[in-house]
C-alpha positions in Angstrom: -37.4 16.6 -15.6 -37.2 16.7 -12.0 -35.5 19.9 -10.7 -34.1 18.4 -7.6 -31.7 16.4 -9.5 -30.4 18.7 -11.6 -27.7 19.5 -9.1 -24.0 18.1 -9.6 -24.5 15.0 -6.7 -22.3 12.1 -7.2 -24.3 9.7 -9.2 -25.9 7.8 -6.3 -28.1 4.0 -7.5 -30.0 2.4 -4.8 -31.5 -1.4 -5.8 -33.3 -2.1 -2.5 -37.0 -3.3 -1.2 -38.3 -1.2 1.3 -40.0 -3.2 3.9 -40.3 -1.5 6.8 -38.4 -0.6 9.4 -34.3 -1.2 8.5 -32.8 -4.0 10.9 -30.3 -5.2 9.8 -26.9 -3.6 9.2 -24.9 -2.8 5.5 -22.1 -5.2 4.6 -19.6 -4.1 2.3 -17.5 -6.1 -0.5 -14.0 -6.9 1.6 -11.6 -4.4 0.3 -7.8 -4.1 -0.3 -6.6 -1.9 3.4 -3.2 -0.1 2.6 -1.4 -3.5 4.7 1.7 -2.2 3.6 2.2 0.5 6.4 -0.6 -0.9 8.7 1.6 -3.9 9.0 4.9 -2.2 9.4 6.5 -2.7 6.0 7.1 1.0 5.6 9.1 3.4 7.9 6.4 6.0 8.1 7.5 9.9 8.1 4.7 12.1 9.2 4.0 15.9 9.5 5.9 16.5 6.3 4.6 20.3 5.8 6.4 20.2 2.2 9.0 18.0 1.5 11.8 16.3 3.7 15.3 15.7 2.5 16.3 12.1 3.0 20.0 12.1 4.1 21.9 9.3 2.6 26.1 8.8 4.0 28.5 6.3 2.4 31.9 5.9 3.2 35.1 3.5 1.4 37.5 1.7 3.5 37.5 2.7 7.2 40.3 0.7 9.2 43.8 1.3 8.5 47.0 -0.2 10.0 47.9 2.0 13.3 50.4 4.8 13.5 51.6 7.5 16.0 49.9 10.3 13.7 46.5 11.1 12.7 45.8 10.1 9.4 42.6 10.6 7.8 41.5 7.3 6.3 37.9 6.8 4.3 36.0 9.7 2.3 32.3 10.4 3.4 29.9 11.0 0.9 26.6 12.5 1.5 24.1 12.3 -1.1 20.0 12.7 -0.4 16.5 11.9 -2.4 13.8 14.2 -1.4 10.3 12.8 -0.1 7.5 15.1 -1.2 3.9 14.2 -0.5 1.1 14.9 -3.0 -2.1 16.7 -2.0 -5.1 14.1 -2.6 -9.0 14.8 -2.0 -12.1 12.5 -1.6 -15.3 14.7 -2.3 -18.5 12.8 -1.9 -21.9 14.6 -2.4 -25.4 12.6 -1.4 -28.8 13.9 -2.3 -31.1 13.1 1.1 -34.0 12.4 -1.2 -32.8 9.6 -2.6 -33.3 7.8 0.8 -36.7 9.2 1.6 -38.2 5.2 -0.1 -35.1 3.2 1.2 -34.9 1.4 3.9 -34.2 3.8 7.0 -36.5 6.7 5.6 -38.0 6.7 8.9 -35.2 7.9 11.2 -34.6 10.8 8.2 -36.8 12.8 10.0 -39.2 14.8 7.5 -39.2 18.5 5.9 -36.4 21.0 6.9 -35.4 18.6 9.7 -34.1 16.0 7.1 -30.8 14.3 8.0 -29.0 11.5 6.3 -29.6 8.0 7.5 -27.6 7.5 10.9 -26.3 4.1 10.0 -25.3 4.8 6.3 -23.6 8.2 7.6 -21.6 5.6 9.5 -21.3 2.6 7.0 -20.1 5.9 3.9 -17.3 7.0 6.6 -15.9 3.1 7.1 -16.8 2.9 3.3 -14.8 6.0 1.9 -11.6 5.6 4.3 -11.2 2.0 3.2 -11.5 2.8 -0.6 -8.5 5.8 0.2 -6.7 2.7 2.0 -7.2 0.6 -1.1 -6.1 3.0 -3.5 -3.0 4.4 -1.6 -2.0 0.8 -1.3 -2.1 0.2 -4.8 0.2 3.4 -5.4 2.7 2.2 -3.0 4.0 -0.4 -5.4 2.2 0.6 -8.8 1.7 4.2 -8.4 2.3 6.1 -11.9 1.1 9.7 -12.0 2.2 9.5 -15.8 -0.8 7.2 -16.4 -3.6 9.0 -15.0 -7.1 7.8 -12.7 -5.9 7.1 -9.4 -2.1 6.9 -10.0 -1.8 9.7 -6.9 1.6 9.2 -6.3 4.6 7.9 -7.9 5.2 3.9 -6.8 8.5 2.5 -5.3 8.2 0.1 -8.8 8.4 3.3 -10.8 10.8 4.6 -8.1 13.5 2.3 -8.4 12.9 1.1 -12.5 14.4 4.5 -12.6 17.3 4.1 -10.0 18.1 0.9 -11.7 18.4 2.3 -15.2 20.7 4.8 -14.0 22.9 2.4 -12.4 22.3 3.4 -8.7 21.1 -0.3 -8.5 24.4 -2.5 -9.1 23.7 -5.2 -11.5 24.0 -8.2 -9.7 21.4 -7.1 -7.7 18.9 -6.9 -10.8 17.7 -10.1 -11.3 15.8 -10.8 -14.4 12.3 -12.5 -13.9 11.6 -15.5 -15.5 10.4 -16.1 -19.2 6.4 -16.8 -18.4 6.3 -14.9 -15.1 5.8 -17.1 -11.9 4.5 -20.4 -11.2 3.9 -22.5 -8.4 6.1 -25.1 -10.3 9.3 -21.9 -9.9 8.4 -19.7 -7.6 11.2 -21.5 -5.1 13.5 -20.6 -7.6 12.7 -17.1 -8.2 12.6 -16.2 -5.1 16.3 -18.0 -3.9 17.3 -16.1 -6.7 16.4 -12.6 -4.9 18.2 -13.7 -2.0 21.2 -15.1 -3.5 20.8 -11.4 -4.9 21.1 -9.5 -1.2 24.6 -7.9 -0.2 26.6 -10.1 2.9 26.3 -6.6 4.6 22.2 -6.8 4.9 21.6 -10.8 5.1 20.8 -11.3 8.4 19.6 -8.0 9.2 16.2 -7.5 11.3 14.5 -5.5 9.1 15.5 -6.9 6.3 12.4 -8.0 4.1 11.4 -10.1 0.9 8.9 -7.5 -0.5 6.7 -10.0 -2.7 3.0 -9.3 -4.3 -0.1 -11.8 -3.2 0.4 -13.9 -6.6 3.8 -14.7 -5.2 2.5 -15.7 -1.8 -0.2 -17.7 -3.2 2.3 -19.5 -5.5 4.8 -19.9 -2.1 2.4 -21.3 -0.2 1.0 -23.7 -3.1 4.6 -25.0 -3.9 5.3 -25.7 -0.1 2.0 -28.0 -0.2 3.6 -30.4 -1.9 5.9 -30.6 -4.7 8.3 -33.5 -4.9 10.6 -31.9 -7.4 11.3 -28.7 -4.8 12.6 -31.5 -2.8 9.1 -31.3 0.0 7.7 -34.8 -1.1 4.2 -35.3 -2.1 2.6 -34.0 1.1 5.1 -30.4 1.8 5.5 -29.3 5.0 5.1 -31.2 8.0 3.1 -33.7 5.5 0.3 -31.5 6.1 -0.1 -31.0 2.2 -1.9 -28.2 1.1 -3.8 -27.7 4.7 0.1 -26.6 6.2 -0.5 -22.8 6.3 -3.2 -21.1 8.4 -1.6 -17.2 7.4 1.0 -17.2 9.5 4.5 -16.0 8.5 6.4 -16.5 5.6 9.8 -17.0 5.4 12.4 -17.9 2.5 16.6 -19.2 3.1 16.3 -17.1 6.5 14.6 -14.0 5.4 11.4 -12.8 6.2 8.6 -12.4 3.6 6.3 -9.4 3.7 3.3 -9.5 1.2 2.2 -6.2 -0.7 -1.3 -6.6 -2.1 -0.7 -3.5 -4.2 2.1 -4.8 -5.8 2.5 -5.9 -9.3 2.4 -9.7 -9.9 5.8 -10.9 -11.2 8.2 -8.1 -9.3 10.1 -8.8 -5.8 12.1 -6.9 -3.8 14.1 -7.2 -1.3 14.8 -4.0 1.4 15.4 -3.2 4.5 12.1 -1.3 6.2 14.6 1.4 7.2 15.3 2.4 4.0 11.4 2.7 2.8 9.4 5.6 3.7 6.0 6.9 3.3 5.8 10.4 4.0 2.3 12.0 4.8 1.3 15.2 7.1 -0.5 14.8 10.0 -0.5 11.3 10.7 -4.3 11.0 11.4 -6.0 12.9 8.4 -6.0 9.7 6.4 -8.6 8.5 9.1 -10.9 11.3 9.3 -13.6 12.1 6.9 -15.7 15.1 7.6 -19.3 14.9 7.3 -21.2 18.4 6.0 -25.5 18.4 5.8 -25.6 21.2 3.3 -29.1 22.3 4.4 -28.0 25.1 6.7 -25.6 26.3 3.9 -26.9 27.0 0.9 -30.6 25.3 1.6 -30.0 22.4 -0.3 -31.1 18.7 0.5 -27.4 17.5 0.2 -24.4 16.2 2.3 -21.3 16.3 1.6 -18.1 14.0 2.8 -14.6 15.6 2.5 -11.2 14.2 2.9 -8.0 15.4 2.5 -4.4 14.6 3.0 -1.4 13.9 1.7 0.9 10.6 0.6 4.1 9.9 -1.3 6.7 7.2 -1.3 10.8 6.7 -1.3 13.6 4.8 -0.2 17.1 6.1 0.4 20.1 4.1 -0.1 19.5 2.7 -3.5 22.1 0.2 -3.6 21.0 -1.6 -0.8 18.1 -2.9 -2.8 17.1 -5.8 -4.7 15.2 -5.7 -7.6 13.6 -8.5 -9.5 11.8 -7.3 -12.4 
């Protein structure tokens, strides 16, 4: 047995050929960034040292016929849901020996002055933040910490399951999915359904958005390629057939679409972005991963990458939501 692997590293496979001096540069799998908040779908409340208290104010009828007194018309009710973000972690331990035979051994250095490879330090940082991205993405919309590996946070799916059972939600704006889930032969349907679903008070409002998964997008933009019975003849929009959409917006009876690659593939909703948070601390810790040769530490050959932060999910008024589930 070799004793310099009996340490507790991160289980680290390399499949490479060396062949001399490394040139090129490494090249990741594309992964899923967290596009919900980086492309504004979230109202995002940072520097949360604990929790924050999410104020929510309803009032009944407000106008009353006039009269030479003062008398109090309406009842104000405040109510709140409290936004608490979860403590997550990312730590990443790298022996240095298993590069000594891979492809950039020789800017390692040798002996005591070992370091890790310059350009995979780089490519692990990009690497790790982008697999954080992916997963806090996915627990945006599917987040469960009842089911375990990488469920960090309760979702807004879980979130507002449990608003609707408890009738927070009003019923007409629950609208059933269809039997068979979506198809690009429905998807027109399901999704006029949502909006026929939104209160007169939000239709039309500016940040008012059709929250939909990337199934249902790909299904939307299939069906407007050309389906004669939605009415868009053999060749869709513009008669440009299925060559009519080059990622631009999408758009459904005048409201905006957003797409949530986290989110499951047959559930829609439709929200204003002002009444969806994501609460964190400091706003920057999800981009900074710290980088720690162990050598001067505890002698060791290894490095270390840490990351910490925080992440958590809620919405506040919960009748002002449509769900389609």
């Amino acid at each position: 047995m070799n004793k310099r692997n009996v340490n507790l590293a991160t289980t680290t496979n390399i499949t490479t050929t060396y062949a001399g001096e490394f040139a090129g540069e490494y090249i990741a799998a594309a992964l899923l960034s967290a596009s919900t908040i980086d492309d504004g779908g979230l109202t995002v409340k940072a520097n949360i040292a604990f929790k924050e208290v999410i104020k929510k104010l309803a009032t009944n009828a407000l106008v009353a016929s006039a009269s030479c007194d003062f008398s109090p018309t309406s009842t104000i009710t405040l109510t709140e849901r409290i936004i608490q973000p979860v403590e997550l972690q990312v730590n990443l331990q790298l022996c240095k020996y298993d590069f000594v035979n891979d492809w950039e051994a020789q800017q390692m250095g040798y002996g005591l002055g070992q370091t890790l490879p310059p350009k995979f330090s780089d490519f692990m940082i990009a690497h790790v933040a982008s697999e954080v991205a992916q997963n806090t993405e996915f627990c945006i919309w599917q987040g469960d910490t009842a089911a375990g590996t990488n469920n960090s946070f309760d979702g807004f799916e879980k979130l507002i399951a449990a608003s609707a059972a408890a009738g927070d939600i009003p019923a007409a704006q629950q609208v059933t999915a269809v039997v068979g889930g979506l198809l690009s032969t429905n998807i027109i349907d399901e999704l006029s359904k949502v909006v026929d679903a939104i209160p007169a008070a939000l239709y039309g409002k500016e940040d008012l958005f059709l929250y939909i998964g990337s199934k249902a997008a790909k299904l939307y933009v299939q069906a407007l390629g050309g389906f004669g019975a939605n009415g868009l003849r053999a060749n869709g929009v513009a008669n440009m057939g299925t060559q009519w959409w080059n990622n631009g917006s999408l758009t459904v009876n005048g409201v905006k679409i957003f797409v949530c690659p986290g989110m499951s593939d047959n559930k829609m909703y439709a929200a204003q972005r002002s009444n969806l948070y994501f609460g964190t601390g400091l706003l920057n810790s999800t981009n900074e991963v710290k980088v720690l040769d162990m050598a001067d530490l505890d002698a060791s050959n290894n490095v270390r990458m840490v990351m910490r932060f925080t992440s958590a999910v809620q919405f506040g008024i919960a009748s002002d939501l449509v769900e389609y589930a």
